[in-house]
C-alpha positions as CSV (number, residue, x, y, z in Angstrom):
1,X,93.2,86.4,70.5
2,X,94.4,85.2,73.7
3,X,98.1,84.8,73.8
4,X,98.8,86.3,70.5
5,X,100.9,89.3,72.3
6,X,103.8,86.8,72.9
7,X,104.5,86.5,69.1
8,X,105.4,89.7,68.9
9,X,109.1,90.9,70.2
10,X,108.5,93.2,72.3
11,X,112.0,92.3,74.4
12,X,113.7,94.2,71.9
13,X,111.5,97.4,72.8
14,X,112.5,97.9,76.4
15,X,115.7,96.8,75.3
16,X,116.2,99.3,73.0
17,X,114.9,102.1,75.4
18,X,116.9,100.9,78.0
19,X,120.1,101.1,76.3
20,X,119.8,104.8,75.2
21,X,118.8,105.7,78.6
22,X,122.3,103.7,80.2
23,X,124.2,105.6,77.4
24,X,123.2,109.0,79.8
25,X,123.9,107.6,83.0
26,X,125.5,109.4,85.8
27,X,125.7,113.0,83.6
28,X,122.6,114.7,86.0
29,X,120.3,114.9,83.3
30,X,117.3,113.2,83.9
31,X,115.1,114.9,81.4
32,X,117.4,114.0,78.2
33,X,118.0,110.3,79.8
34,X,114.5,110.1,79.3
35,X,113.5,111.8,76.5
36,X,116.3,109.5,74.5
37,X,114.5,106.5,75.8
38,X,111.1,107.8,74.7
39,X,112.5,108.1,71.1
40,X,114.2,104.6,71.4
41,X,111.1,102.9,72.5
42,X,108.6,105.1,69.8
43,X,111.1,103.9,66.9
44,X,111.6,100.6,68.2
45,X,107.2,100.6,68.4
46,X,107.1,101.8,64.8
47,X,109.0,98.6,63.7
48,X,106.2,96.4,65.1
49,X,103.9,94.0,62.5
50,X,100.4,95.8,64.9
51,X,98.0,98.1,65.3
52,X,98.6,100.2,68.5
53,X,97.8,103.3,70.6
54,X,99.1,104.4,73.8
55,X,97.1,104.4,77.5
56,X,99.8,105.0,79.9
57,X,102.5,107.2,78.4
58,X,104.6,110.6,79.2
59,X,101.7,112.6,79.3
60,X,99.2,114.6,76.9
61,X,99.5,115.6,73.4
62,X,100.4,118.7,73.6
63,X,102.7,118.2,76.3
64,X,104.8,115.3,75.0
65,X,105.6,114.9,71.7
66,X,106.7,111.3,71.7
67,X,104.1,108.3,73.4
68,X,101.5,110.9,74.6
69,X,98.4,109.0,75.3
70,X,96.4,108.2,72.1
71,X,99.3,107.8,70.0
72,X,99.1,105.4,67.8
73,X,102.1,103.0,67.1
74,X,103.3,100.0,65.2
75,X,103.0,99.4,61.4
76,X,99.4,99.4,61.5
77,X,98.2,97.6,58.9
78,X,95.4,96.2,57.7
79,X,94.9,92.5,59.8
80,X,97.5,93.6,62.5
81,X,97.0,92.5,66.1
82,X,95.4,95.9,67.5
83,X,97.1,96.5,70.8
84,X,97.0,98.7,74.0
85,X,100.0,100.2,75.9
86,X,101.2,101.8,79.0
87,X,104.8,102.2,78.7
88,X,107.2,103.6,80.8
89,X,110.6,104.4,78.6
90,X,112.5,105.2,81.5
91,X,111.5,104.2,85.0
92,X,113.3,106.2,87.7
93,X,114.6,109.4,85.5
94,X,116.8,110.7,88.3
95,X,118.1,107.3,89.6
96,X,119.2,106.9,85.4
97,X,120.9,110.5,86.0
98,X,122.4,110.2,89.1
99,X,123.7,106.3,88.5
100,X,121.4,104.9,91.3
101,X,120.2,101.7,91.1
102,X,116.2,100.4,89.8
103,X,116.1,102.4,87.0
104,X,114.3,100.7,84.0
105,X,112.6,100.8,80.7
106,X,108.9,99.5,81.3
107,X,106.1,98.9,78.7
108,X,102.8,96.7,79.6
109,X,100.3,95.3,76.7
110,X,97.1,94.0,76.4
111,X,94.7,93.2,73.8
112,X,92.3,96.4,73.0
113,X,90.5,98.3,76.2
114,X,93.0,95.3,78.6
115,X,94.7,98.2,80.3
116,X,92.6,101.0,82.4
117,X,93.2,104.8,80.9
118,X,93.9,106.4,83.7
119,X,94.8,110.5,84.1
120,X,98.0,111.4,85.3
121,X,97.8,112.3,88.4
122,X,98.4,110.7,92.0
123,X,97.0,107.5,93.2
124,X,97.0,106.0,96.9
125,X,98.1,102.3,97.0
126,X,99.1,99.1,98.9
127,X,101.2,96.6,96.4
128,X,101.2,92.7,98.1
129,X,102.9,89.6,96.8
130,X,100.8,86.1,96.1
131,X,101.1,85.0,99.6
132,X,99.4,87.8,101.1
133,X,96.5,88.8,98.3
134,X,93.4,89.1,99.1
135,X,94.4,90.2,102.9
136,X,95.0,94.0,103.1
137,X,92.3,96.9,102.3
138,X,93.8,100.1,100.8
139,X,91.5,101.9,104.0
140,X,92.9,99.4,106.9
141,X,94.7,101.1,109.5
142,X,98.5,100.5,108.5
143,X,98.8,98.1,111.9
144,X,95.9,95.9,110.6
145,X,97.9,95.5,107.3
146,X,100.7,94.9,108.8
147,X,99.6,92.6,110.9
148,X,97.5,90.6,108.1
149,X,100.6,90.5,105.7
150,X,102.7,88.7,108.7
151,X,100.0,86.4,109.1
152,X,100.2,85.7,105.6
153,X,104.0,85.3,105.7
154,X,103.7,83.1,109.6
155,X,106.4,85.9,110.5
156,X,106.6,88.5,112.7
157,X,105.2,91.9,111.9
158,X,109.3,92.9,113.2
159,X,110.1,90.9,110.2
160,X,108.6,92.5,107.7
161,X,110.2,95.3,105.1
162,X,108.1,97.6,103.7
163,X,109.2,100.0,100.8
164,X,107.8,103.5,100.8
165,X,108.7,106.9,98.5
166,X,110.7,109.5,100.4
167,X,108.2,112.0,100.6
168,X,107.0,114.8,102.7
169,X,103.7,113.8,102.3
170,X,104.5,110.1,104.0
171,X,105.3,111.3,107.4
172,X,102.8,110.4,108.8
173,X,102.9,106.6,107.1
174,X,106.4,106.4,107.6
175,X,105.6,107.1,111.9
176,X,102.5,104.7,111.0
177,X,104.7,101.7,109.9
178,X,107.4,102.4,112.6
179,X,105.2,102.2,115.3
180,X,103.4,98.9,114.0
181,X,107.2,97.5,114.4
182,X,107.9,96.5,110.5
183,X,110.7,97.7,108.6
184,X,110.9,100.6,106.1
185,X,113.1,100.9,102.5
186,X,112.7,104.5,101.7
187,X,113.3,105.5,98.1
188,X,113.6,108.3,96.0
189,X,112.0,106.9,92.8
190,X,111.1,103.9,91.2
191,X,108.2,102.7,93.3
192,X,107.4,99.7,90.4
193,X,111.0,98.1,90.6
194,X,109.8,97.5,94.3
195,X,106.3,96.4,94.0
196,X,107.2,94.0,91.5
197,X,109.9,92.8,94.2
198,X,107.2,92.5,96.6
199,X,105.8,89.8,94.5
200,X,108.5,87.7,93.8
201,X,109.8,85.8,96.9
202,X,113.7,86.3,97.9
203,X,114.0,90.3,97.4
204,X,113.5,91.0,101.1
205,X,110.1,92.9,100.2
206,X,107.1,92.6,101.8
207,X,104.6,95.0,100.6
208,X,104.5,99.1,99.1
209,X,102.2,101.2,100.5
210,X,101.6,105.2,99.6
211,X,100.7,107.7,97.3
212,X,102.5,107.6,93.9
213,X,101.4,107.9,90.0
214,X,98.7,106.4,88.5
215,X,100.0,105.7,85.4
216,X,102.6,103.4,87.0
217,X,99.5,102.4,89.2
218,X,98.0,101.0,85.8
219,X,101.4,99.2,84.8
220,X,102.2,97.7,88.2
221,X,98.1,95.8,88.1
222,X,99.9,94.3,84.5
223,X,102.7,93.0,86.5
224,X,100.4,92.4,89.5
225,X,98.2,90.3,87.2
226,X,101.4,88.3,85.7
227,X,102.8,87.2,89.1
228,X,99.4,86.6,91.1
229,X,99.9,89.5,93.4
230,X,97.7,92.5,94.1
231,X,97.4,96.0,94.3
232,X,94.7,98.7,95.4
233,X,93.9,101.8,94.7
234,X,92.6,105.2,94.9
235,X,92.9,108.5,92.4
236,X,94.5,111.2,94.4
237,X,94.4,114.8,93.1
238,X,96.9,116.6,95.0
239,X,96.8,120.0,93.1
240,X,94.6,122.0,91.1
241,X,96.3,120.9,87.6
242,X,95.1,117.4,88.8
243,X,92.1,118.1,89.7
244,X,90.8,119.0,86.3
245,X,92.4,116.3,84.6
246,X,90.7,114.3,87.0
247,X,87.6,116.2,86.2
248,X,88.2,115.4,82.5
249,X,87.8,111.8,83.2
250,X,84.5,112.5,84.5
251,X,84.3,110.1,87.3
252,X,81.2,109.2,88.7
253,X,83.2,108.3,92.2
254,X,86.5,109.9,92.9
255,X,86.7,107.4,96.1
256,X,86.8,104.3,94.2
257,X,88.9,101.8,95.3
258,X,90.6,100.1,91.9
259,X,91.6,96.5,92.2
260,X,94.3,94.9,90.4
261,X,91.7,93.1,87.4
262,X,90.1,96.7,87.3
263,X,93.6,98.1,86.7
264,X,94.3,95.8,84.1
265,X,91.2,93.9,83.2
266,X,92.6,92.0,80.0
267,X,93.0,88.3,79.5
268,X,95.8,89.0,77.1
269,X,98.3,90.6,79.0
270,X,102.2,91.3,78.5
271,X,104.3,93.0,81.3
272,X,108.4,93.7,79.7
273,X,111.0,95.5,81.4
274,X,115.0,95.9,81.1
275,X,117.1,97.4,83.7
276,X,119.4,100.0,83.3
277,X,120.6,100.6,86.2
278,X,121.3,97.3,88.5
279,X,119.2,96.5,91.3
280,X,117.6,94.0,93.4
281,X,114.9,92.4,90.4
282,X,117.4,93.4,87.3
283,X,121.2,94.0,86.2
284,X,121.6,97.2,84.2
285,X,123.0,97.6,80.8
286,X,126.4,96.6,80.6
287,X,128.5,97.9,77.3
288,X,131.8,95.3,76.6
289,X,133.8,94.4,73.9
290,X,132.0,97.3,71.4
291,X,129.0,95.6,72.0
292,X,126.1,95.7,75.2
293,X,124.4,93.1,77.2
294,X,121.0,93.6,78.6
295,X,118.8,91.7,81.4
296,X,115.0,91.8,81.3
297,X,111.7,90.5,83.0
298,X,109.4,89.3,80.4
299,X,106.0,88.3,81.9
300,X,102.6,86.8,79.9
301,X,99.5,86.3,81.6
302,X,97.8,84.0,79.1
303,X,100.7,82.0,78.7
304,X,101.5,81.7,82.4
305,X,105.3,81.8,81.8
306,X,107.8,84.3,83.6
307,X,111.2,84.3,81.9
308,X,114.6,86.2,82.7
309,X,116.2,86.9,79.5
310,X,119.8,87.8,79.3
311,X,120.9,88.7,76.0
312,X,124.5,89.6,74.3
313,X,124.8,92.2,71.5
314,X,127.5,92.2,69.9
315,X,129.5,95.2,68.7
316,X,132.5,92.7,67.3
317,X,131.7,89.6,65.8
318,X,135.1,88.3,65.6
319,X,135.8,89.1,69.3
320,X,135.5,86.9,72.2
321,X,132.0,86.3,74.6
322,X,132.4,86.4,77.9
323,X,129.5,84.9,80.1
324,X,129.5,86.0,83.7
């Protein structure tokens, strides 16, 4: 089984939801930027040679019509590669709408039960790179972190950048962080852009700490995984809808700390994404010459190979290809 997931193409899945998204960006719609990039990634599923069914998607049944958890995708016949998913057609729907930067299409696989189901709700969190894994505890006063991770890095804590959302609710982090002496990225949306920056060296990141979803929880361990870095954490019910979904899950402890191979426990694991917007990991979708070229992060864990792949499509076959 192991490293079967890389014979399958599933660059041309996040491409494909990608490039519906960019056709809606900048026109302040986030919720038909993503609802285009749902059906681009469910059509572009459908076309696959496997048996699949969805972990991490937009939400329940009867709530989302397209890549609600338990759908099942792909061709699905008899002798296909059976195959779990947590996708994420369009990370960062208002960054898509409003033209900012770090939006992307996301999907994560795994052989069958590789990827924890988790309910969609909030989950606490600390993201680290390889260089400082293994040093930070989701329940650590923020200073001892802080302090461990430049440790890790033989910097300053002063030196450090740490990414957080811009929420209410991260006052008192955001004062936390301050005080330690580190530096803070605040961000509207598109906390796994940033934690997968904060595993690769060069993007200025240090580490992401705060409450965000759990789905995206689930599908940053799959990146975590690929790149050697580690996450943490904890399932965070912040309102009564959440609460029974959380209920429905019936966990024996709702203070569990998840690590990153509890998160995504596979052996088999596939981690694809293509930007849409530009940013700091990815370029966006750029449309020249009738055609559109794409830029995507395609990660395998059995295969322990990370590539960039920058591909041309070509609206015009007879016209000229510019590479830049």
């Amino acid at each position: 089984m192991t490293g079967e997931l890389r014979d399958h193409d599933f660059v041309a899945v996040t491409e494909a939801a990608a490039v519906a998204a960019a056709q809606t960006m900048g026109y302040g719609d986030r919720r038909h930027s993503d609802h285009v990039a749902v059906e681009a990634m469910r059509e572009a599923l459908a076309d696959m040679a496997i048996d699949g069914r969805v972990v991490i998607g937009e939400g329940e049944r009867d709530k989302a019509p397209m890549l609600y958890v338990g759908e099942e995708v792909g061709r699905r016949a008899a002798g296909d590669l059976e195959v779990d998913f947590a996708v994420d057609p369009l990370e960062g729907t208002n960054l898509c709408a409003t033209g900012a930067s770090d939006a992307m299409a996301v999907l994560a696989a795994s052989e069958r039960g590789g990827l924890l189901h988790a309910p969609d709700i909030y989950m606490d969190k600390i993201v680290v790179g390889p260089t400082a894994r293994g040093r930070v505890a989701l329940d650590a006063p923020v200073e001892d972190n802080l302090r461990a991770i430049a440790g890790a890095f033989d910097c300053a804590v002063s030196a450090l950048t740490v990414v957080v959302l811009d929420r209410d609710r991260h006052r008192g982090l955001v004062d936390d962080i301050r005080t330690a002496g580190a530096r803070i990225k605040l961000i509207g949306d598109g906390d796994l852009s940033t934690a997968i920056a904060a595993a690769v060296r060069g993007t200025g990141v240090h580490a992401v700490i705060g409450t965000g979803g759990a789905p995206e929880g689930v599908i940053t361990a799959a990146a975590m995984r690929c790149l050697g870095g580690e996450i943490q954490g904890r399932l965070s019910a912040l309102s009564e809808e959440q609460k029974r979904r959380l209920a429905e899950f019936d966990i024996e402890d709702p203070d569990r700390i998840y690590r990153t191979e509890e998160l995504a426990p596979g052996d088999d694991i596939l981690f694809c994404c293509t930007g849409v917007t530009g940013g700091d990991l990815l370029r966006g979708v750029r449309f020249e010459g009738g055609g559109y070229r794409t830029s995507t992060l395609l990660m395998s864990l059995a295969e322990g190979a990370i590539r960039f792949v920058e591909t041309i499509h070509r609206g015009d076959n007879r016209g000229p290809v510019f590479f830049h």
